[in-house]
C-alpha distance (Angstrom), angle and dihedral (degrees) to the residues before:
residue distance angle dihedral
X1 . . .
X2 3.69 . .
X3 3.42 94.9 .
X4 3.65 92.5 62.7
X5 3.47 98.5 56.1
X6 3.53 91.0 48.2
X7 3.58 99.9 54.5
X8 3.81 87.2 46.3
X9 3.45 90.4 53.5
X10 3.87 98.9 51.8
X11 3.65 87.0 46.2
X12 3.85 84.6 51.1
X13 3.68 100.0 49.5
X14 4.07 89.7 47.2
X15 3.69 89.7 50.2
X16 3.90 88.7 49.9
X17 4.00 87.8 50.6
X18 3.73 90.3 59.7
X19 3.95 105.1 100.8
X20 3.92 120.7 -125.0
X21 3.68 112.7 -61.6
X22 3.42 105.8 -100.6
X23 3.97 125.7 156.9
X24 3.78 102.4 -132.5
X25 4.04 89.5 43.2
X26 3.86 79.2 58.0
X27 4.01 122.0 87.9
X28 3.53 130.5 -172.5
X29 3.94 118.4 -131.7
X30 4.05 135.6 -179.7
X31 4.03 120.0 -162.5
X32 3.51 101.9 -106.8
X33 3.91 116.2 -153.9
X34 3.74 95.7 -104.8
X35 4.00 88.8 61.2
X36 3.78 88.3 38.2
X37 3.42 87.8 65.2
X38 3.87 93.6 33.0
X39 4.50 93.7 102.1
X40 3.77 85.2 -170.6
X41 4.47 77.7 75.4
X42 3.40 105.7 75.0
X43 3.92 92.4 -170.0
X44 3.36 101.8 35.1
X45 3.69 98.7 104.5
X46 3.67 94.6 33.7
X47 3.42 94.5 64.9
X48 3.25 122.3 68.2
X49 3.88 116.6 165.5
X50 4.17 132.0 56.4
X51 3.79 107.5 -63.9
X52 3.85 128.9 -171.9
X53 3.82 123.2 -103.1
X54 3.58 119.5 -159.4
X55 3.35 118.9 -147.6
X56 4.16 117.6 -86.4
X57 3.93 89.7 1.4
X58 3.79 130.8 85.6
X59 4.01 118.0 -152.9
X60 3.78 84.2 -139.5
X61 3.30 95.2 80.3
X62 3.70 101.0 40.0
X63 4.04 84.9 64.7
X64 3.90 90.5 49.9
X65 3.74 86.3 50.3
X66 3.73 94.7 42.0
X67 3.79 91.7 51.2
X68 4.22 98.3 29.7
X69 3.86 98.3 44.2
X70 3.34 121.7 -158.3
X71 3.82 99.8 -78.4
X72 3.83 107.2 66.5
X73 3.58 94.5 -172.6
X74 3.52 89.5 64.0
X75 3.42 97.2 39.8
X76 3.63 98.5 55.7
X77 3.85 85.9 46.0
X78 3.98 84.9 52.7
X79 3.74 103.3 47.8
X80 3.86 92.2 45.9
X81 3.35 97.2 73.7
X82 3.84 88.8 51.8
X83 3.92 114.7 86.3
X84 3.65 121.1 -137.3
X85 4.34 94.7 -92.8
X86 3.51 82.1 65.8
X87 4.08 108.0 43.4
X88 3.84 88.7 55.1
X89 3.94 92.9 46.4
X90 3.76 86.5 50.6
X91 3.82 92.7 41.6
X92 3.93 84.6 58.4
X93 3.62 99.8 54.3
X94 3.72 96.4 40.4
X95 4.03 88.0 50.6
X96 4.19 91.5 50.7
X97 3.28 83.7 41.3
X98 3.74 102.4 62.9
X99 3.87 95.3 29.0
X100 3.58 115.3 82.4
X101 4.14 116.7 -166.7
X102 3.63 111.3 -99.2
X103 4.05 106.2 -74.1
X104 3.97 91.1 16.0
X105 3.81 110.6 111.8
X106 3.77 94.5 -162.2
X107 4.01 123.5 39.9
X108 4.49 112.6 -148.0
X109 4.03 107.7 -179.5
X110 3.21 123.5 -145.7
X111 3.65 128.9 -76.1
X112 3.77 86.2 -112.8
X113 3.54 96.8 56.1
X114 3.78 88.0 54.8
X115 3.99 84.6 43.6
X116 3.87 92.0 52.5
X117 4.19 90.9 50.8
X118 4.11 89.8 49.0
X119 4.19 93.3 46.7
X120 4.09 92.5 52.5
X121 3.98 103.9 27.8
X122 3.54 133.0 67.3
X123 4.14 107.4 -99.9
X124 3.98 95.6 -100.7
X125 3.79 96.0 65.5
X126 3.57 97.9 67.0
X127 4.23 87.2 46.5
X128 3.70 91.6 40.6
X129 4.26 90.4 53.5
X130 3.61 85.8 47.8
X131 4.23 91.6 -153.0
X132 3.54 117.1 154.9
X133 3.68 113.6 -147.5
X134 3.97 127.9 -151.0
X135 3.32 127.6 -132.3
X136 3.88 89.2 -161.3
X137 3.72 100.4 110.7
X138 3.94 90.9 -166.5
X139 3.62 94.6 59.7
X140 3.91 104.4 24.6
X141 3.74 125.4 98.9
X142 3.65 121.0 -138.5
């Protein structure tokens, strides 16, 4: 529905506001416990390894676009009829989604991230995020 292709085209549009992949624009960051804390960082305790920066643009936001949309009416209307099981599991995957491993450009979780989402949401979420998880284990983030 319309809600998918709006989703998919705020993910889009931040994707397309990431500059050029280039190593040096690249830095490498771990959560520290002041931004753990920090509630205004949605992935900050979700994430819990080195991820890569790029330069001008924090992967924070990409997972509060990727699970907020751009419409925030329907948003809100969306994630109230999910219970709290489900937010976190969805919270999870759109974190690993958006931060790659320190050097990686692009971040795949794990199948059983994408596993968890599907066992404690209703079937559209996972379609509606459109993530793609990896069953690759050596390249995966979970």
């Amino acid at each position: 529905g319309r809600h998918n292709n709006t989703m998919r085209a705020a993910l889009l549009l931040a994707l397309a506001a990431l500059p050029p992949a280039r190593a040096s624009a690249a830095t490498c960051h771990t959560y520290t416990p002041a931004e753990r804390a920090d509630a205004t960082l949605m992935c900050a305790s979700a994430v819990d390894y080195e991820f890569s920066v790029p330069a001008g643009f924090h992967p924070d936001e990409a997972a509060r676009a990727l699970v907020g949309g751009d419409d925030a009416a329907e948003s809100a209307r969306l994630h109230a009829s999910l219970d709290a099981t489900c937010k976190a599991a969805l919270k999870k995957l759109a974190c690993l989604s958006t931060h790659a491993t320190c050097g990686a450009t692009s971040a795949q979780p794990c199948q059983s991230t994408c596993d968890a989402v599907s066992s404690v949401c209703p079937a559209h979420v996972l379609t509606d995020l459109g993530v793609t998880c990896s069953a690759d284990a050596t390249t995966c983030v979970s």
